[in-house]
FISETI-704073 format. One line per field, with one value per atom (N, C-alpha, C): residue number from 1; residue in one letter; atom name; x, y, z. Coordinates in Angstrom, 1 decimal, padded with zeros to 4 digits. Example, Ala and Ser with C-alpha at 12.3 -4.5 7.8 and 13.67 -1.06 7.14 Angstrom:
BEGIN
seq <- [1 | 1 | 1 | 2 | 2 | 2]
type <- [A | A | A | S | S | S]
atom <- [N | CA | C | N | CA | C]
xx <- [013.2 | 012.3 | 013.2 | 012.8 | 013.7 | 012.9]
yy <- [-005.7 | -004.5 | -003.3 | -002.2 | -001.1 | 000.0]
zz <- [007.8 | 007.8 | 007.8 | 007.1 | 007.1 | 007.9]
# end
This chain:
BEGIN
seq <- [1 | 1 | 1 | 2 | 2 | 2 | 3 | 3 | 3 | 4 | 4 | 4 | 5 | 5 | 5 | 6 | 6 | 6 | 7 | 7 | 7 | 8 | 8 | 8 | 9 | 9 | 9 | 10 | 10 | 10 | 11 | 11 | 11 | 12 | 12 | 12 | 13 | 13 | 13 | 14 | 14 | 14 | 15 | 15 | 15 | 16 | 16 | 16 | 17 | 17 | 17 | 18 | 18 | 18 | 19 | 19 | 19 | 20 | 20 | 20 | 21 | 21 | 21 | 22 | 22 | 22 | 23 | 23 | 23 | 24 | 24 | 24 | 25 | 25 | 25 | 26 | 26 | 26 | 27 | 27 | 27 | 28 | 28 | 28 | 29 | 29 | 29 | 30 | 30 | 30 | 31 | 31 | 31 | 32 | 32 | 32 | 33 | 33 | 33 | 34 | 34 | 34 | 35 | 35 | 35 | 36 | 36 | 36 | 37 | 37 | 37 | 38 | 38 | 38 | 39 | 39 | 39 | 40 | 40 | 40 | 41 | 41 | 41 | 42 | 42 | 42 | 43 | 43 | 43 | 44 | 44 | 44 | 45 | 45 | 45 | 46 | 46 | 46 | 47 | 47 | 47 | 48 | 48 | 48 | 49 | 49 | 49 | 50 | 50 | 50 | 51 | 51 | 51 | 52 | 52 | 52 | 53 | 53 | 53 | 54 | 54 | 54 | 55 | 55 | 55 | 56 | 56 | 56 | 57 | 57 | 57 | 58 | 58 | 58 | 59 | 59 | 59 | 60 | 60 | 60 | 61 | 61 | 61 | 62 | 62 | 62 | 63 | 63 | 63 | 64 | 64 | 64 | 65 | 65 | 65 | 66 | 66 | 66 | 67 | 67 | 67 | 68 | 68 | 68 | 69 | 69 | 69 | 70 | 70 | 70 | 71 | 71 | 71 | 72 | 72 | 72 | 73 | 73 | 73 | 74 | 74 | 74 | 75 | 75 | 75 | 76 | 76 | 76 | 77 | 77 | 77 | 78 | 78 | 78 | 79 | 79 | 79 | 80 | 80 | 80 | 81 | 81 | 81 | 82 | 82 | 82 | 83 | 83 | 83 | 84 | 84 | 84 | 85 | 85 | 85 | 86 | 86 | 86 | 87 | 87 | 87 | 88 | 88 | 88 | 89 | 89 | 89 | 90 | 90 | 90 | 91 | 91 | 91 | 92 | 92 | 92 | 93 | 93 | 93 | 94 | 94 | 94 | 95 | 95 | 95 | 96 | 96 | 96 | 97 | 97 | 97 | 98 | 98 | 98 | 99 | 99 | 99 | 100 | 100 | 100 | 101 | 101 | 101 | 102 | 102 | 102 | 103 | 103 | 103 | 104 | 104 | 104 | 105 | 105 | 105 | 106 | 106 | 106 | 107 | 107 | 107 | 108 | 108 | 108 | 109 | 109 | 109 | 110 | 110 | 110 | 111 | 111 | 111 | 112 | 112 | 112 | 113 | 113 | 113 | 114 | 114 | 114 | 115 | 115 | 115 | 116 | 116 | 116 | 117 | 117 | 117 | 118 | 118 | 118 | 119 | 119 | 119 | 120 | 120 | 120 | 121 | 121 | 121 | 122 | 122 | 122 | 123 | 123 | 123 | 124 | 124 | 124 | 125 | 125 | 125 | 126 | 126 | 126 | 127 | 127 | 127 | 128 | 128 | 128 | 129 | 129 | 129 | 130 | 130 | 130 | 131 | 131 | 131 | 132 | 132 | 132 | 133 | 133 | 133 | 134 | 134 | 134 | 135 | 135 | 135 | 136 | 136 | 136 | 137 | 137 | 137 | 138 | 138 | 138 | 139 | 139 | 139 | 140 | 140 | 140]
type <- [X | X | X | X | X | X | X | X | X | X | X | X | X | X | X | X | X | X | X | X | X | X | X | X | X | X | X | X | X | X | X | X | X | X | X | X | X | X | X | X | X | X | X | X | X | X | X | X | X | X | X | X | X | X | X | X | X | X | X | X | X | X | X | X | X | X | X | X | X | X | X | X | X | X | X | X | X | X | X | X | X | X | X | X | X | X | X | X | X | X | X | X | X | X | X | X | X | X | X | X | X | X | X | X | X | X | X | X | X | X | X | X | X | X | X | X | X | X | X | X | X | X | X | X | X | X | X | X | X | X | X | X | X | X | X | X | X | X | X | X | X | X | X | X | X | X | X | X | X | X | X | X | X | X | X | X | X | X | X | X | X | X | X | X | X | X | X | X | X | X | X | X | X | X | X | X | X | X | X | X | X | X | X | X | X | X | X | X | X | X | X | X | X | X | X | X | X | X | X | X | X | X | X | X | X | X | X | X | X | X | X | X | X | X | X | X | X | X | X | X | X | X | X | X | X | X | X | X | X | X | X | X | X | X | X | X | X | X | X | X | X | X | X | X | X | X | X | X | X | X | X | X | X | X | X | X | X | X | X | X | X | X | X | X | X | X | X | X | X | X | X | X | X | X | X | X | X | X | X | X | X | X | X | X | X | X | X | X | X | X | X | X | X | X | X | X | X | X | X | X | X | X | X | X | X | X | X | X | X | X | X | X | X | X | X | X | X | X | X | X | X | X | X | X | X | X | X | X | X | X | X | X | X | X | X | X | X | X | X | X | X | X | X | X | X | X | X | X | X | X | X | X | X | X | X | X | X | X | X | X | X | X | X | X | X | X | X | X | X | X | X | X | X | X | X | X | X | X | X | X | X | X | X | X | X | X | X | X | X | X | X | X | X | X | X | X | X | X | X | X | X | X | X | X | X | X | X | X | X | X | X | X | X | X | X | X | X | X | X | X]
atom <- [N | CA | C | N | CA | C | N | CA | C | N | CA | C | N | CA | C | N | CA | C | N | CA | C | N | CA | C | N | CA | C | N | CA | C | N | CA | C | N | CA | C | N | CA | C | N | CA | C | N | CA | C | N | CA | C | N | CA | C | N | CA | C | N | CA | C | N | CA | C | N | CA | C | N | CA | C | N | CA | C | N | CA | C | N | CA | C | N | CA | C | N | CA | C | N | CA | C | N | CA | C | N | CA | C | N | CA | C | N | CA | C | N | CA | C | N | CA | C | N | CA | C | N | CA | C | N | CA | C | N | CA | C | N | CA | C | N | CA | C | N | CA | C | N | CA | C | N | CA | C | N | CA | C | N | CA | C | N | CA | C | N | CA | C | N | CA | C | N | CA | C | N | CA | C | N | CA | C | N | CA | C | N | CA | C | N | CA | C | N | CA | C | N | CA | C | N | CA | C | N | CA | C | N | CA | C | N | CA | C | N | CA | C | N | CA | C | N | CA | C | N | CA | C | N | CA | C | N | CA | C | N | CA | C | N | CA | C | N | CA | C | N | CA | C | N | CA | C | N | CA | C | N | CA | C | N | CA | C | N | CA | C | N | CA | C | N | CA | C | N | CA | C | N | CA | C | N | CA | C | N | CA | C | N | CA | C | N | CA | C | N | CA | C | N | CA | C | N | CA | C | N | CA | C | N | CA | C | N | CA | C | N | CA | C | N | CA | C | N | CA | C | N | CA | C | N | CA | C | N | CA | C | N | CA | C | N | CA | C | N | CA | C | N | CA | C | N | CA | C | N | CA | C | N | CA | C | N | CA | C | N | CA | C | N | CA | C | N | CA | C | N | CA | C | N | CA | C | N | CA | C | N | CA | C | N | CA | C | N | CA | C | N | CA | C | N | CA | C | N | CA | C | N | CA | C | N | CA | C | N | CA | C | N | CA | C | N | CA | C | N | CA | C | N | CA | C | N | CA | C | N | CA | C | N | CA | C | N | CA | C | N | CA | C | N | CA | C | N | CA | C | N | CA | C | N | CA | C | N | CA | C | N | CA | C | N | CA | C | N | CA | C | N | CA | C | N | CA | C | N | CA | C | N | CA | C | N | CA | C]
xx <- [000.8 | 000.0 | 000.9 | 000.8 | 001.6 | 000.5 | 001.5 | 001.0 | 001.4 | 000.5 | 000.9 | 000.1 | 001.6 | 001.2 | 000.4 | -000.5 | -001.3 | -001.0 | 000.5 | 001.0 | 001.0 | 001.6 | 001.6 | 000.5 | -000.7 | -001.9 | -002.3 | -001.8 | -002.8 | -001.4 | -000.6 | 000.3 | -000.4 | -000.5 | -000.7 | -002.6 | -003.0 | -004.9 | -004.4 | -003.5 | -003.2 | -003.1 | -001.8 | -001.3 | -002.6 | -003.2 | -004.3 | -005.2 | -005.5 | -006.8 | -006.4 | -005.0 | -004.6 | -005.3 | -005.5 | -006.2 | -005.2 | -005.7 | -005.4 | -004.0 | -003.7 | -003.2 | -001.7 | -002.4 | -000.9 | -000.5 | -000.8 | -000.2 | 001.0 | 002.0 | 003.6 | 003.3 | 004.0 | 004.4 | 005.2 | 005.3 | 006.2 | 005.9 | 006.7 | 007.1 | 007.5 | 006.8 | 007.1 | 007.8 | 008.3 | 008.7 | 008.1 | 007.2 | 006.8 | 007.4 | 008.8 | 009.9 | 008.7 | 007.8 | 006.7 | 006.5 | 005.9 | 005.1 | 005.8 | 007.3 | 008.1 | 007.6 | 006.7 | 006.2 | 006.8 | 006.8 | 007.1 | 005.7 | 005.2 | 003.9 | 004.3 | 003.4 | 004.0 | 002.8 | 003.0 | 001.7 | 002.0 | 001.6 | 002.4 | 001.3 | -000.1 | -001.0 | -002.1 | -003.2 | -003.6 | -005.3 | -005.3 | -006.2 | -007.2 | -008.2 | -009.1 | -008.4 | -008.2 | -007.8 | -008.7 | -008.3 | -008.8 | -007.3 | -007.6 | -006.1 | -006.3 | -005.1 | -005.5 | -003.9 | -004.1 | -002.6 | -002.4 | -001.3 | -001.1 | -000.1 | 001.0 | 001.5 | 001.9 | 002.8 | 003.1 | 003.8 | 004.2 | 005.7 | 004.4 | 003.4 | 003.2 | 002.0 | 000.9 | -000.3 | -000.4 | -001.1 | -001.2 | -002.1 | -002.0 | -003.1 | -003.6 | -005.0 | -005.2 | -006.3 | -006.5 | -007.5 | -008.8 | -009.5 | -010.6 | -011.7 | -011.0 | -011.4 | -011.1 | -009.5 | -009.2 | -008.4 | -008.3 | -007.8 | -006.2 | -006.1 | -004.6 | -003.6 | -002.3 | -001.7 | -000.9 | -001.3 | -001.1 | 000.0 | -000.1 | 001.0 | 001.1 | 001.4 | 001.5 | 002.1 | 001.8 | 002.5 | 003.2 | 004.2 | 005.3 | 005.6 | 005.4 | 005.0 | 006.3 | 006.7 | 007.8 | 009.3 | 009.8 | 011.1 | 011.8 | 012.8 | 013.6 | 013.4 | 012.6 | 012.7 | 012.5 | 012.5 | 012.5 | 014.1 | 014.8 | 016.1 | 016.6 | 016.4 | 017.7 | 017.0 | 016.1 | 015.6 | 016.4 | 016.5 | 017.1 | 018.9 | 019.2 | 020.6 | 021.0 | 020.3 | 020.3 | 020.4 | 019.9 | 019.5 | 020.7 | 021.0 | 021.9 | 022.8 | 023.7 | 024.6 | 025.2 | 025.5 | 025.8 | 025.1 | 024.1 | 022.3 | 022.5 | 022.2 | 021.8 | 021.3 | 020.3 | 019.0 | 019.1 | 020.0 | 020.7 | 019.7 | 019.0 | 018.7 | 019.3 | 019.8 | 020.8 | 020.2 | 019.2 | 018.6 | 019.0 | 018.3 | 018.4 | 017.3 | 017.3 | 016.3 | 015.6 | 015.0 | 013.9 | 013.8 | 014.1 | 014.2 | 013.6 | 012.2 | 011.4 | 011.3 | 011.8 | 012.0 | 013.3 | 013.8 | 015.0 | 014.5 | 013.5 | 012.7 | 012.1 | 011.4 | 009.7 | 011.0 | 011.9 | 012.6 | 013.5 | 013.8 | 014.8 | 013.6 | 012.0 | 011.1 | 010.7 | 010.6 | 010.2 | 011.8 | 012.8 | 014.1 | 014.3 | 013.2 | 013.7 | 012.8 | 011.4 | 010.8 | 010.1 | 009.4 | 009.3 | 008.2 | 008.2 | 007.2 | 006.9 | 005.9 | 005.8 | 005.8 | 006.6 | 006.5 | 005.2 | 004.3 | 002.5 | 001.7 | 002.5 | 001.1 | 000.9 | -000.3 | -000.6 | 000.3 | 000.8 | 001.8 | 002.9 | 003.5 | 004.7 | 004.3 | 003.1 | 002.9 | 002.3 | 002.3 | 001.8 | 003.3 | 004.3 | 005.5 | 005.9 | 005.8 | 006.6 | 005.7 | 004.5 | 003.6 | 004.4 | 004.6 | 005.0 | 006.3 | 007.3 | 008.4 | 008.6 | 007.8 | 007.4 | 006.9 | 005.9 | 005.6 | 006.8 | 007.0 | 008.1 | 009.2 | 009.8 | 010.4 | 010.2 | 009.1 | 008.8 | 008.3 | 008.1 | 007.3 | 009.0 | 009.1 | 009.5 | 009.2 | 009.9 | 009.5 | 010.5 | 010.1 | 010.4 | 011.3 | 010.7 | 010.9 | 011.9 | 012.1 | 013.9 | 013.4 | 013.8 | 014.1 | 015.0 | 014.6 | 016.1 | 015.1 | 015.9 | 015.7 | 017.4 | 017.0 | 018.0 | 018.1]
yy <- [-001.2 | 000.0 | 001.2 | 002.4 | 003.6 | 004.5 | 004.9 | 006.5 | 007.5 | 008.5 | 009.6 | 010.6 | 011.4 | 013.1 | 013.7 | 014.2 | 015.7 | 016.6 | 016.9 | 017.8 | 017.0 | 015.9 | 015.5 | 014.9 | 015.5 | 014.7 | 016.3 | 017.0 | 018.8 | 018.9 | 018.7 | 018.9 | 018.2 | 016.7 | 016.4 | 016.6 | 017.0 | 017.4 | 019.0 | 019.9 | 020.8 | 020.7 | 019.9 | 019.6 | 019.1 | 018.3 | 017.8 | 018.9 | 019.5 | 021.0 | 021.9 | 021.9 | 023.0 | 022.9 | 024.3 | 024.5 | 023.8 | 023.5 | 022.4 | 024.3 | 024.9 | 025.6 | 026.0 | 026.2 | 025.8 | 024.2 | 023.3 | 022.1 | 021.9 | 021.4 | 020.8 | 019.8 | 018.9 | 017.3 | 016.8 | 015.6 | 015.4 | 014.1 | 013.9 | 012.3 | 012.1 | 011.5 | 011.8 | 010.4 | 009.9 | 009.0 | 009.1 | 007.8 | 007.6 | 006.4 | 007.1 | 006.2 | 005.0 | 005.6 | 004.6 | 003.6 | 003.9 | 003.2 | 002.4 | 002.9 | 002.5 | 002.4 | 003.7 | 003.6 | 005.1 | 005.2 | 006.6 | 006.7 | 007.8 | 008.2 | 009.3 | 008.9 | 010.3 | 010.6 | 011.5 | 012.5 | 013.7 | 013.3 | 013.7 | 014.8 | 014.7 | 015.6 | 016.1 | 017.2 | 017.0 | 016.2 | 015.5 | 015.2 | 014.2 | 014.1 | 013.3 | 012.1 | 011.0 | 009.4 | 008.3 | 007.2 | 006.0 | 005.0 | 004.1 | 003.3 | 001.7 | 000.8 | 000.0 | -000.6 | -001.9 | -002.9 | -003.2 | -003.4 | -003.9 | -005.2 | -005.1 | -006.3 | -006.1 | -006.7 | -006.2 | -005.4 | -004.7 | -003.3 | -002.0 | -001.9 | -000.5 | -000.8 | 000.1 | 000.8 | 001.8 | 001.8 | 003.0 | 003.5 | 004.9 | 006.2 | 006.3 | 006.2 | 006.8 | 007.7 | 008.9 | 010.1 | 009.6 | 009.8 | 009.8 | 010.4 | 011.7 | 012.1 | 011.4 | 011.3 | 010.9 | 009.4 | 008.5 | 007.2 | 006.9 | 008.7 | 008.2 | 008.2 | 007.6 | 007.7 | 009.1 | 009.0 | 010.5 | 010.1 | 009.2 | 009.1 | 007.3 | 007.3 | 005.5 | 005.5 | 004.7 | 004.6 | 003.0 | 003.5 | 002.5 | 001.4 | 000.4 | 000.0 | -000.9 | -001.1 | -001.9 | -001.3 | 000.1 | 000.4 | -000.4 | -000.3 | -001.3 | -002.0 | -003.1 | -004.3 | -004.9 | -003.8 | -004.0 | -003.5 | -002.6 | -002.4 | -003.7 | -004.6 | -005.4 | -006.1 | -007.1 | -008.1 | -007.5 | -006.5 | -006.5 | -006.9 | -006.1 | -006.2 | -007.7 | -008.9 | -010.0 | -011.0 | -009.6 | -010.9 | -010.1 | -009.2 | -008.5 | -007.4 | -008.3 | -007.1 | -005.8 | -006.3 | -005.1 | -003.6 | -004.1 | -003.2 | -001.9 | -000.9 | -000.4 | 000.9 | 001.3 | 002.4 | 003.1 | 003.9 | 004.9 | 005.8 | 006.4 | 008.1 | 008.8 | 009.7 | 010.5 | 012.2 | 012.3 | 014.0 | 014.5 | 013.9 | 014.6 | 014.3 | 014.3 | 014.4 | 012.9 | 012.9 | 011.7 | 011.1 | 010.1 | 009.2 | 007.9 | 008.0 | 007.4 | 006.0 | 006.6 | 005.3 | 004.3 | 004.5 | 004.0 | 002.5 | 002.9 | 002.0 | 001.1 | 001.8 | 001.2 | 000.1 | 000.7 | -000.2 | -001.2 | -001.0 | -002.6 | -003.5 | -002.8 | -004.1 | -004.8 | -004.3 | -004.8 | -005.8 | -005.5 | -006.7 | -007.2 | -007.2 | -008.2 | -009.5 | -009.1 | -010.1 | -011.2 | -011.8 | -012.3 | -012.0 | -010.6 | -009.9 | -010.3 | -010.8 | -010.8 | -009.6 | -009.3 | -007.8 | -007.1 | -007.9 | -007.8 | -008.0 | -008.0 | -008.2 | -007.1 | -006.7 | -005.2 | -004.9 | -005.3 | -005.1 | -004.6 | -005.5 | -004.5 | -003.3 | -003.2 | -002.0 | -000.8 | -001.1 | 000.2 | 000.4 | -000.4 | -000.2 | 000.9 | 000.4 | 001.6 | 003.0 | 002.8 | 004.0 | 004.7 | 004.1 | 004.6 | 005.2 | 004.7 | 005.1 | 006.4 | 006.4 | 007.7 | 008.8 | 009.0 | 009.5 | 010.1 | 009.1 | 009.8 | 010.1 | 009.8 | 010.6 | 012.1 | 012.1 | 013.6 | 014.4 | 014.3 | 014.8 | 015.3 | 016.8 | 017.3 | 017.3 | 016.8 | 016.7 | 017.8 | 018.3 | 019.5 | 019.5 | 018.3 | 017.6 | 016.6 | 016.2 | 015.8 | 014.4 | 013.6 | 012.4 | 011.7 | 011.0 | 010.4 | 009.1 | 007.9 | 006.9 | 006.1 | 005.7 | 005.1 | 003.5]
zz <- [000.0 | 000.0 | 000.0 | -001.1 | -001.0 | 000.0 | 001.0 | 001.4 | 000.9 | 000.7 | 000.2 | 001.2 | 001.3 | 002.1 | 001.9 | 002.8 | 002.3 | 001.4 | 001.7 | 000.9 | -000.6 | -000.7 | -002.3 | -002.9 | -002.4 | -002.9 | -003.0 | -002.1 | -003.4 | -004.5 | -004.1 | -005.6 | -006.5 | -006.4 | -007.3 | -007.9 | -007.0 | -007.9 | -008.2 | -007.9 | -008.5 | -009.9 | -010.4 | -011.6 | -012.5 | -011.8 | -012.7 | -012.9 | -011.7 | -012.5 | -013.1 | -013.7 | -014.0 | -015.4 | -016.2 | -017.3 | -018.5 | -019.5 | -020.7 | -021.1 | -021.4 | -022.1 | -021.3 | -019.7 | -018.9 | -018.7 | -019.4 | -019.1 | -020.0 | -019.0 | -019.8 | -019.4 | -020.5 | -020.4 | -019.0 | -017.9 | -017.0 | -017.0 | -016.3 | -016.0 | -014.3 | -013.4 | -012.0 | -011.6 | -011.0 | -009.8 | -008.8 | -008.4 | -007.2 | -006.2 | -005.7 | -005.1 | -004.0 | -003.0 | -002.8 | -003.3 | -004.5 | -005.1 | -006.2 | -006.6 | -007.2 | -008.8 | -009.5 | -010.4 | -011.2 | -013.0 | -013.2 | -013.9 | -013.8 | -014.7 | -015.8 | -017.0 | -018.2 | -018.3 | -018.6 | -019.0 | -020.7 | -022.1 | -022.6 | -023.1 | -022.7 | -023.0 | -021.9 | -022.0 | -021.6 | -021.1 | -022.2 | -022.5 | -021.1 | -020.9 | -020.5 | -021.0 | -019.7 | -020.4 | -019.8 | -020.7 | -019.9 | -020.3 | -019.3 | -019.1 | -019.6 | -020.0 | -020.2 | -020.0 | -018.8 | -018.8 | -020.0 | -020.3 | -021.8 | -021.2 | -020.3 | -019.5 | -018.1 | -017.3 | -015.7 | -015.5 | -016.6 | -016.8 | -017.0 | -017.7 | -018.5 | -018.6 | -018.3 | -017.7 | -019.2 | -020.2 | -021.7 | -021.0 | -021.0 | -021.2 | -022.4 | -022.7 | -024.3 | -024.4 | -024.9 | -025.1 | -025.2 | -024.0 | -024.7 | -025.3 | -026.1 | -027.3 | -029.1 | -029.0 | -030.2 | -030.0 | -028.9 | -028.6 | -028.9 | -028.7 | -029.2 | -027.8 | -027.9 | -026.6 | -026.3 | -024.6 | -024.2 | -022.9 | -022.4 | -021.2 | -020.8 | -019.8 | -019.2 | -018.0 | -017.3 | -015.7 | -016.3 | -016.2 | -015.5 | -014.2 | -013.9 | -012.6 | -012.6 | -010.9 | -010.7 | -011.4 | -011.0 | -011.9 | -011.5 | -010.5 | -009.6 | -010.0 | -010.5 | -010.2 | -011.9 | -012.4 | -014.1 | -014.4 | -014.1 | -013.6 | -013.4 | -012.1 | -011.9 | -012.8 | -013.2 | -014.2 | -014.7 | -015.7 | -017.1 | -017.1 | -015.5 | -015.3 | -015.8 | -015.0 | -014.7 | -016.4 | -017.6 | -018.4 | -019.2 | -019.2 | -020.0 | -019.1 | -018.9 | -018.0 | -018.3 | -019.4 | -020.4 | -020.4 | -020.5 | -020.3 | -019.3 | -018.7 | -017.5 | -017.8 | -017.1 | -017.7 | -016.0 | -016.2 | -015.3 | -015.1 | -014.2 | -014.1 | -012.7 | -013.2 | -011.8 | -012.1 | -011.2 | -011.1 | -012.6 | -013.6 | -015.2 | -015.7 | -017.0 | -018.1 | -018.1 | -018.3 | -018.3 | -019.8 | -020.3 | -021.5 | -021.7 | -021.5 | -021.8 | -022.2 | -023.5 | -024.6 | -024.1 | -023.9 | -023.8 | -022.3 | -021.6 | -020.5 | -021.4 | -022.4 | -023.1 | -024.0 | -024.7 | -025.8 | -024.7 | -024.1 | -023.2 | -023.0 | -022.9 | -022.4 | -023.5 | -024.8 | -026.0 | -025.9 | -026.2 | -026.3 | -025.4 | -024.1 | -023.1 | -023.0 | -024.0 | -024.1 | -025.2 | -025.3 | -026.6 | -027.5 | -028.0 | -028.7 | -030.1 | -030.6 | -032.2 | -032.3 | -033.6 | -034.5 | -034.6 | -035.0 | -035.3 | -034.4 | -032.9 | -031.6 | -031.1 | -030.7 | -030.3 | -029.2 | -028.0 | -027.0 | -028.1 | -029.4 | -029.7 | -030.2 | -031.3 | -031.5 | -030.5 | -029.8 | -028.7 | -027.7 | -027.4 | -027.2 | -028.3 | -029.4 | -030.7 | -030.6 | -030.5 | -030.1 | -028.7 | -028.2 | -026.1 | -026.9 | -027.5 | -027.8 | -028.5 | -029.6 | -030.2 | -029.7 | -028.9 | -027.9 | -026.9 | -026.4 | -025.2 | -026.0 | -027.3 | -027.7 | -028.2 | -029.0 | -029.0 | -028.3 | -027.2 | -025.8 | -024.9 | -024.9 | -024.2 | -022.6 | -021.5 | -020.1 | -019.8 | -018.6 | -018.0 | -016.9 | -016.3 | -015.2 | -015.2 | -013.8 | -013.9 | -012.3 | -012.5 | -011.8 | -010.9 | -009.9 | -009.8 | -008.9 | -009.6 | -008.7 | -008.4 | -006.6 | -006.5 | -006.1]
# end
């Protein structure tokens, strides 16, 4: 069960009321909860697991993807260490790189080219590549 502060529960219904025109893209860490959330629009969403890594956001005006929660970092971190040592998906208080999460989970697992899980991975990747975040991270 994550707790969350008083304080970071009006932060975060702040962020969310704020009006569609002051909204910037971010990407938060919830060291608790051990989850990153993107947010790459502001759109009204509805969610949908796609597997036990990634939670899709998709508009529900135009069904296109707008963000995704990330669930389990840590522990998708060492898995990957473990299968590829070589591998490692660093963040130290900087920019936030998305794709580079969404793509080690597509080569870490056994995705047909043509199953909707890969294609909404290449969708997540695109997205968080062209989606400026503002915001800055650190997990340890």
């Amino acid at each position: 069960m994550t707790v969350t502060t008083n304080s970071d529960f009006a932060k975060r219904m702040m962020l969310l009321a704020q009006p569609a025109e002051n909204f910037r893209p971010t990407a938060t860490y919830d060291p608790d909860g051990d989850c990153i959330e993107f947010l790459a629009k502001p759109d009204s969403f509805y969610a949908e697991r796609i597997d036990d890594l990634v939670t899709v956001y998709y508009s529900q005006e135009t069904d296109e993807v707008v963000g995704s929660l990330i669930k389990s970092v840590s522990k998708f971190c060492r898995d990957m260490l473990e299968k590829m040592p070589g591998l490692r998906i660093e963040i130290h208080d900087g920019p936030v790189r998305l794709q580079h999460i969404f793509r080690a989970r597509m080569w870490s697992g056994n995705f047909d080219p043509n199953d909707m899980a890969t294609l909404t991975y290449r969708k997540l990747i695109e997205v968080s590549r062209e989606t400026v975040i503002d915001g800055e991270l650190c997990l340890s």
